[in-house]
C-alpha positions in Angstrom: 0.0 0.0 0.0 1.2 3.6 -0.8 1.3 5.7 2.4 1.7 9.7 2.2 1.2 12.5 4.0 -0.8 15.3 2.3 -1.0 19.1 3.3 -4.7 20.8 3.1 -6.8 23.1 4.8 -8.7 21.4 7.1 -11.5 23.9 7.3 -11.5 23.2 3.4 -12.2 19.5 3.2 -14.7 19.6 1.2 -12.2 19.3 -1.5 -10.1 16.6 -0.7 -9.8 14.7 -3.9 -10.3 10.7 -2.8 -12.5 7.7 -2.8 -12.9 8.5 0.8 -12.3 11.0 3.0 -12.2 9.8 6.8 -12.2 12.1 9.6 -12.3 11.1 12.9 -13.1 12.9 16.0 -11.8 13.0 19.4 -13.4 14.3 22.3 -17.0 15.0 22.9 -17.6 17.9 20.6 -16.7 18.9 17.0 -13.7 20.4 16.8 -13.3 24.2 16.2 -12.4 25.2 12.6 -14.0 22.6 10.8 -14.6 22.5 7.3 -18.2 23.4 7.6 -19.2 21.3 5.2 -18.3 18.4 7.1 -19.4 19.8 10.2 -22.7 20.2 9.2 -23.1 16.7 7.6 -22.0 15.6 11.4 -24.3 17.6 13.2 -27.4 16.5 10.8 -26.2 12.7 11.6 -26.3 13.5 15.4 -29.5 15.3 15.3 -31.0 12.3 13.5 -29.4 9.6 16.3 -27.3 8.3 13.4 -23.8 9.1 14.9 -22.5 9.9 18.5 -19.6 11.3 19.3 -18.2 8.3 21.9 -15.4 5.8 21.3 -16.3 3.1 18.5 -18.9 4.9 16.9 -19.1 5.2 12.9 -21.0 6.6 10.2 -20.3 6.1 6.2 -22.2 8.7 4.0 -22.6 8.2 0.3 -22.2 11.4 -1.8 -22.2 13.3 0.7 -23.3 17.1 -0.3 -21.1 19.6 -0.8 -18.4 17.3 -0.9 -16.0 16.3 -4.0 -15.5 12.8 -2.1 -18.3 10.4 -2.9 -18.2 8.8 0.4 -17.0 10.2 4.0 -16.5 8.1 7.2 -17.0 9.5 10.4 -15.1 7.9 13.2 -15.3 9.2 16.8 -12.2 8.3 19.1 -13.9 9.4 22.4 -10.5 9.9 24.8 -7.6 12.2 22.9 -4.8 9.6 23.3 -3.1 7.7 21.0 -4.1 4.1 21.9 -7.7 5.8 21.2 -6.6 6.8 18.0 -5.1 3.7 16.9 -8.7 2.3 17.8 -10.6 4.6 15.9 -8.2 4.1 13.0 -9.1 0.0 12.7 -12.8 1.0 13.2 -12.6 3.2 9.8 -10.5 1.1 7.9 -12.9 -2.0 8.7 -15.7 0.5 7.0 -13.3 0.5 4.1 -13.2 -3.0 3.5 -15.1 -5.0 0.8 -15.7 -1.5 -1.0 -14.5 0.2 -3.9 -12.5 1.9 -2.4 -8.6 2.7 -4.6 -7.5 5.8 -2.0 -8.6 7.2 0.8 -7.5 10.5 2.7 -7.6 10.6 6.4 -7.9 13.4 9.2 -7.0 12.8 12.6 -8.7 15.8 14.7 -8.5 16.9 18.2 -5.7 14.0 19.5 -3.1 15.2 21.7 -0.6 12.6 20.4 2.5 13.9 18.9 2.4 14.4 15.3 4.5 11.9 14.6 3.2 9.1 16.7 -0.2 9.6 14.9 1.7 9.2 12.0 3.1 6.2 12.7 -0.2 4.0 13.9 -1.6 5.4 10.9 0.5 3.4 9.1 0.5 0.4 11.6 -3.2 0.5 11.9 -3.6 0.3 8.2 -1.1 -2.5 7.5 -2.6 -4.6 10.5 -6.4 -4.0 9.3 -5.3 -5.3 6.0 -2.6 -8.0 6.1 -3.9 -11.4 4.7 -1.9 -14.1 5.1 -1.5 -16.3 2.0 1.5 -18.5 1.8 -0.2 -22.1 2.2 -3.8 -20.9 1.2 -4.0 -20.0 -2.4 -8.0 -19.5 -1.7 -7.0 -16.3 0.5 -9.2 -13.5 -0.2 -8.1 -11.3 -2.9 -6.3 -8.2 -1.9 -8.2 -5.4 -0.6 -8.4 -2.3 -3.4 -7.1 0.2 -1.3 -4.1 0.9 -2.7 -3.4 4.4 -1.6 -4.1 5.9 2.3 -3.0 9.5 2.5 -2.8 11.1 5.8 -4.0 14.9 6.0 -1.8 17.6 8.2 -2.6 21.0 8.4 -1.1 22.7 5.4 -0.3 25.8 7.5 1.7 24.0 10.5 5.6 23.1 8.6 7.0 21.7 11.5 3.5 19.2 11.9 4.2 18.0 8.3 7.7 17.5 8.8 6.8 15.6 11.9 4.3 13.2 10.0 6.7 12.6 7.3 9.4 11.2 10.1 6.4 9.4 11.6 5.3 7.5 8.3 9.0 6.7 7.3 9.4 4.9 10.5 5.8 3.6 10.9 6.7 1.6 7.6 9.8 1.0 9.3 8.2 -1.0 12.1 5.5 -2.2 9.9 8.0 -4.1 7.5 9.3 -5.5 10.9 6.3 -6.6 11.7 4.8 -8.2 8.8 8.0 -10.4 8.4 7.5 -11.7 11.5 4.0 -12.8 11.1 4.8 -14.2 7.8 7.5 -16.0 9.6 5.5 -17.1 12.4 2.3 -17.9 10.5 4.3 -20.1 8.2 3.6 -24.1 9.1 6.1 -26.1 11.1 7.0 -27.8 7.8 7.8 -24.8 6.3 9.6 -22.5 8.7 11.9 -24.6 9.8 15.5 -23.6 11.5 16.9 -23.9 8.2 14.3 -21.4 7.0 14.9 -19.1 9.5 18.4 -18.8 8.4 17.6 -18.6 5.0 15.2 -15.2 5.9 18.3 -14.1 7.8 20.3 -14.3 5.0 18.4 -12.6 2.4 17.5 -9.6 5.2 21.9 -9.5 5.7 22.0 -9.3 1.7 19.5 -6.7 1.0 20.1 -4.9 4.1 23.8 -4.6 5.0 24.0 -7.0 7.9 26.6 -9.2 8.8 25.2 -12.8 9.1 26.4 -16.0 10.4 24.3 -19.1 10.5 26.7 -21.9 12.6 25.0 -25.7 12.2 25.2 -28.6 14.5 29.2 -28.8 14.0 30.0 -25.4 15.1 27.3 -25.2 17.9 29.1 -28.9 19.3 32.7 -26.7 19.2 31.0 -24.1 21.0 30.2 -26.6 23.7 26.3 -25.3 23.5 25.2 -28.8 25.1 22.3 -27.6 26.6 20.8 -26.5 23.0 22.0 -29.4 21.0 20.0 -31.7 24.2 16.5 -29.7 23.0 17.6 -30.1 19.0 18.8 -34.0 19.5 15.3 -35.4 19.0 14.3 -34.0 15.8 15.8 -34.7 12.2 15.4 -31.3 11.6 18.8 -29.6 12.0 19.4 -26.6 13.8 20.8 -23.4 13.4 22.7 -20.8 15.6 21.9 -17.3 13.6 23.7 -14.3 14.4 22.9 -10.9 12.2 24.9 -7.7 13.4 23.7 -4.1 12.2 26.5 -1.4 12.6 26.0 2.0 12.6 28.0 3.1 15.1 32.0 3.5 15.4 32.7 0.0 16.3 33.7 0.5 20.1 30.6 1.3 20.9 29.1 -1.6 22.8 26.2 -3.1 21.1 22.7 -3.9 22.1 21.9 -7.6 22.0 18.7 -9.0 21.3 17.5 -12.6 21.8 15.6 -15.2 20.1 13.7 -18.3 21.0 13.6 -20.1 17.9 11.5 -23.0 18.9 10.0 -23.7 15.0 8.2 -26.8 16.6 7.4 -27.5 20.0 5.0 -30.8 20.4 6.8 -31.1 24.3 9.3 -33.7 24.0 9.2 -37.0 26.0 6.9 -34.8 28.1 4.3 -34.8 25.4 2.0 -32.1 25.2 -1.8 -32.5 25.0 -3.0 -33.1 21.0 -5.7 -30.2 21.3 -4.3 -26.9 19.9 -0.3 -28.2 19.7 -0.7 -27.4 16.4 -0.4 -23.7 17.5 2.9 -24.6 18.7 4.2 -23.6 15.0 4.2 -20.1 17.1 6.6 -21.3 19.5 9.5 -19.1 17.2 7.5 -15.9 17.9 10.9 -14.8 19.3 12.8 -15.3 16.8 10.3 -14.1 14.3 10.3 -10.7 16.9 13.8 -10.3 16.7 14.3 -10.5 13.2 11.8 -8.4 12.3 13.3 -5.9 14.6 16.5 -6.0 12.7 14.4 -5.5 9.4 13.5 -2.2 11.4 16.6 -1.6 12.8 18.5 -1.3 9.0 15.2 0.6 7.3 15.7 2.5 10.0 19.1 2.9 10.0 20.0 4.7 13.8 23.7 5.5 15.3 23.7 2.0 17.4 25.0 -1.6 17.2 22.6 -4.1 17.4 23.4 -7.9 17.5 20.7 -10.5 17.1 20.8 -14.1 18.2 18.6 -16.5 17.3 18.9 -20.1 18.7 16.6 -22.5 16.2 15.5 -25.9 16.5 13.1 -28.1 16.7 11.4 -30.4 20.5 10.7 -33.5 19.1 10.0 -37.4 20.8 12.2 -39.5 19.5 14.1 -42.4 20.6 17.6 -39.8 20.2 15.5 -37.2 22.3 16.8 -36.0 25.5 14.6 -37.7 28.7 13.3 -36.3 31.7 16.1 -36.7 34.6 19.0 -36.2 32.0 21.5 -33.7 32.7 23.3 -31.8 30.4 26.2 -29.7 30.1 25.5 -25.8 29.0 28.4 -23.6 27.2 28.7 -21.4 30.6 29.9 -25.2 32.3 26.5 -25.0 34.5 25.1 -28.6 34.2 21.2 -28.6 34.2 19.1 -31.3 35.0 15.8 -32.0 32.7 13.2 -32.7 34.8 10.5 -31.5 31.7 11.2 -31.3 28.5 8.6 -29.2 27.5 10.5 -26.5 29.2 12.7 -26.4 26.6 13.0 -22.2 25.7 15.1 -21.8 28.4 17.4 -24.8 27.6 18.0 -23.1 24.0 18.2 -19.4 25.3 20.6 -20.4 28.2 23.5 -21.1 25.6 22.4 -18.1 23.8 22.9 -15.9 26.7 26.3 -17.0 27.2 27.6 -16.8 23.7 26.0 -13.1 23.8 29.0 -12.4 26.2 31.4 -11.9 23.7 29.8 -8.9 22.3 30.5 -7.4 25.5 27.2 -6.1 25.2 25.5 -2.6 26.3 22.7 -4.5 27.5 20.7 -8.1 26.2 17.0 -8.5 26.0 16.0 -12.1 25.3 12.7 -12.4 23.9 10.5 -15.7 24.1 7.0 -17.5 24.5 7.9 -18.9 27.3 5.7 -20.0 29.4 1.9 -20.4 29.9 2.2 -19.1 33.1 2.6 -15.7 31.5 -0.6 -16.1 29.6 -2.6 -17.0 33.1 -0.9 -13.9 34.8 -1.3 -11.2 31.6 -3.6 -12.7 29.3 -3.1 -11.1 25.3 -2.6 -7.4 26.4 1.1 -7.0 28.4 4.2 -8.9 27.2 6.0 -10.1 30.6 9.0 -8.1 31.1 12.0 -9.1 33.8 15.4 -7.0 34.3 18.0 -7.2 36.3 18.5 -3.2 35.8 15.9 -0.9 36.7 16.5 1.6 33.8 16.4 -1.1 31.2 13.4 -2.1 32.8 12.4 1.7 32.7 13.3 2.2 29.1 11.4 -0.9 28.1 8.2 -0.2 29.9 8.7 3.3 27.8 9.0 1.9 24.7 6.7 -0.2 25.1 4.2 2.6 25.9 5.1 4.6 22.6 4.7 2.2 20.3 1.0 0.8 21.9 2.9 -2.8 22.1 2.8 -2.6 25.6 4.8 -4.5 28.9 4.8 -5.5 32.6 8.0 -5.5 35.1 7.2 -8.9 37.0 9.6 -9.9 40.3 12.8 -11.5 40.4 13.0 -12.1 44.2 15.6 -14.4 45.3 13.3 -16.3 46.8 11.9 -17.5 43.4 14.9 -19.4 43.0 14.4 -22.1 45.9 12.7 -24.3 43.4 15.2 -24.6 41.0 17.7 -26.4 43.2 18.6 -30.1 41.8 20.2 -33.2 44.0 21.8 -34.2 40.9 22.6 -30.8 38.5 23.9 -26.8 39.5 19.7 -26.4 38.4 16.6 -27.7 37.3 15.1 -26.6 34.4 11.6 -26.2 36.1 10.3 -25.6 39.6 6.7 -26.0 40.6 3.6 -24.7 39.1 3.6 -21.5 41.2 5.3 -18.6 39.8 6.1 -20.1 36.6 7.2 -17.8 34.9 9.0 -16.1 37.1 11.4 -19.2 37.8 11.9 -19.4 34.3 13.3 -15.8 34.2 15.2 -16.4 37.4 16.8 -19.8 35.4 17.7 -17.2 32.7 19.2 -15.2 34.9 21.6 -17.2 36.0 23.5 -17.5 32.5 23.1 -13.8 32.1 24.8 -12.2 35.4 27.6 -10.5 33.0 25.8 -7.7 31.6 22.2 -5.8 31.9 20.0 -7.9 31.2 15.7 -8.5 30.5 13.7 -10.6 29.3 10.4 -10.9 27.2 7.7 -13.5 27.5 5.8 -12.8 25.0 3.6 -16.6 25.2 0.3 -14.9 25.1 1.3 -12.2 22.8 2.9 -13.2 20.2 0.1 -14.6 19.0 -3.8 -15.0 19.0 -5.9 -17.9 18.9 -9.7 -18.6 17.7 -11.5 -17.6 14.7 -8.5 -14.9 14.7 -5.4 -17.5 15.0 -2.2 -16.2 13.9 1.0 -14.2 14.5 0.7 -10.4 15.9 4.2 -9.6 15.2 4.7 -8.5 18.9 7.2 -6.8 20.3 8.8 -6.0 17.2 7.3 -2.6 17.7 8.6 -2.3 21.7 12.0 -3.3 20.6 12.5 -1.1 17.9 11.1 1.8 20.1 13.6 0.7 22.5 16.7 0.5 20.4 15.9 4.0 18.7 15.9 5.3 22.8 19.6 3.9 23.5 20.8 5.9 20.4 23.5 8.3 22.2 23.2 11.9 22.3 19.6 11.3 20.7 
């Protein structure tokens, strides 16, 4: 879709040239300085009981009078913030759909949002309202018409238009980030496998300018990663250690590291999971997905940082080569772990990752992962989990997180948390009890990452939504990428 930002009058909309011209309305009254030909059409609707202005609320018009747009949408936003926009935005576009609608012009009025934040949900918004994924399903419904979605800015306010235009560039940005992670993640087991997700890191390093490295089985065995290959020995997939690296800083800068669990199949291991929706364990590389869509970003983007990205990709498999509950294995940091459930297997794979992220001498690492379904119990679909051993990484992330409506939660990391872990026959278990899981998965992660700031993202119900509406959501790759662009210095 073609995104631009067009200067007018907006007391002269009557005139906006489009298949549709949307305009929606925060606040409970119409905003000063109208164009009155628009305003009136509103006022007639409300008089009539036809349209209110409170959140969710929509009205199309066909020829509207007065107007050189044959149809105009009125959304109304109720509250002036930016989450409220974003809402209103999806509630227009869904009027958009199944219409003949080629290009639509859109007015955002009365929001106290920065300019450029508006900008960029408009562009989120839009891509999210219409994505269609169609890989596997050649019976996919055809592409929506709407081709071109221009967003209108004051023509009299410079500085306003130069904000949007920074806001669209990085809204497509983000939005390229995220739609390669939900084509990643959305992609069957059979199709995105470890290989595959070094392949996509590959092509990304080649048409991007990032330095890739995607080490197999061999290479992860002279690493000593034990505690990775133990999770990958059950499949006949092979696995792959990826590593991208984005510079665009002088090279002593230390870089930001990000973390992926790459889990392209999880059915449980010898601790089998039940049949009834493992089939949505395809999703179980929503970290990886996350982080390399970030990267995508990241090099659109292209900010004054370093940015490393790990990805640790296999598949948990039953076999008779799979690793058994009660084994213990060796991990690269020389902790040996013991298996007591090998459907906790994120943390096995991520371990070895941490480690190996040490000899970045990083600025600061965020791993990012689904986890656990303990997360999903304690957050549900709306906040990613968030842990940190720093309390202004934790800051900055709960901040980015904010800005970019792809929102988090600091959970504990009491000491106390970590009583479960303790094995008779290993430095750790990989699992304590049910209580608190996912915070005694974070405080397992923690102890391979004492080195350097760290966090961690468990992103298990987030990364993805189930039902009639099942599929990838491309979460966090917007909280990361706001994150990143925060750690830029002197920014």
């Amino acid at each position: 879709m073609d995104f631009r930002i067009q200067t007018a009058s907006l007391d002269a909309l009557a005139a906006i040239n489009a298949d549709a011209l949307v305009v929606v309305i925060a606040g409970e009254a119409l905003p000063a300085g109208l164009d009155a030909g628009v305003a009136a059409l509103a006022k007639d609707a409300i008089k009539l009981g036809d349209f209110e202005l409170k959140a969710g609320k929509t009205l199309t018009l066909q020829r509207p009078a007065g107007l050189k747009a044959p149809r105009l949408v009125l959304v109304a936003a109720g509250k002036p913030t930016l989450k409220a926009a974003r809402a209103a935005l999806q509630a227009a576009l869904a009027q958009l759909k199944g219409r003949g609608v080629a290009q639509a012009a859109v007015a955002l009025l009365g929001f106290e949002a920065s300019t450029e934040s508006l900008a960029e949900q408009f562009v989120l918004a839009s891509q999210d309202a219409f994505y269609v994924y169609r890989h596997t399903k050649p019976s996919a419904p055809a592409p929506s018409k709407l081709a071109k979605l221009s967003l209108l800015v004051d023509k009299a306010d410079a500085a306003a238009a130069k904000a949007a235009k920074a806001g669209l560039a990085q809204g497509l940005a983000i939005g390229a980030g995220i739609e390669l992670a939900r084509e990643c993640a959305n992609r069957p087991g059979n199709h995105a496998t470890p290989t595959f997700l070094g392949e996509q890191t590959k092509a990304l390093g080649k048409s991007h300018g990032l330095k890739v490295e995607v080490l197999d089985k061999k290479a992860v065995e002279k690493l000593g990663m034990g505690s990775f290959l133990s999770v990958a020995q059950g499949s006949d997939e092979p696995l792959r250690f990826i590593v991208a690296q984005y510079q665009g800083a002088a090279k002593t800068q230390a870089p930001l590291v990000l973390v992926g669990k790459g889990i392209t199949f999880d059915s449980g291991g010898i601790s089998l999971k039940p049949g009834a929706g493992m089939d949505e364990m395809k999703f179980d590389m929503g970290g990886a997905a996350s982080v390399l869509g970030t990267m995508r970003a990241i090099a659109e983007i292209k900010p004054k940082l370093n940015v490393v990205m790990l990805i640790a990709a296999c598949e948990n498999m039953p076999s008779g080569h799979a690793v058994k509950p009660g084994d213990v294995v060796t991990s690269m940091s020389g902790q040996t772990i013991e298996n007591l459930n090998t459907d906790a297997e994120g943390r096995l794979i991520l371990c070895d990752a941490l480690t190996y992220a040490e000899r970045f001498k990083p600025a600061a690492v965020v791993d990012v992962a689904t986890l656990t379904g303990a997360c999903v119990i304690a957050l549900g679909g709306v906040r990613s989990g968030m842990y940190a051993s720093d309390d202004e990484l934790a800051g900055a992330l709960m901040a980015a997180g904010d800005a970019a409506l792809d929102p988090c939660w600091r959970m504990p990391l009491d000491e106390e948390y970590e009583e479960g872990l303790k094995s008779n026959f290993a430095d750790v278990a990989n699992v304590a009890g049910r209580e608190g899981g996912s915070i005694t998965a974070a405080k397992f992660l923690q102890r391979f990452a004492s080195k350097y700031r760290w966090a961690h993202l468990d992103i298990a119900g987030t990364a993805w939504k189930g039902g009639a509406a099942k599929g990838g959501t491309g979460r966090p790759v917007g909280l990361l990428t706001h994150f990143l662009l925060s750690q830029v210095q002197g920014r």
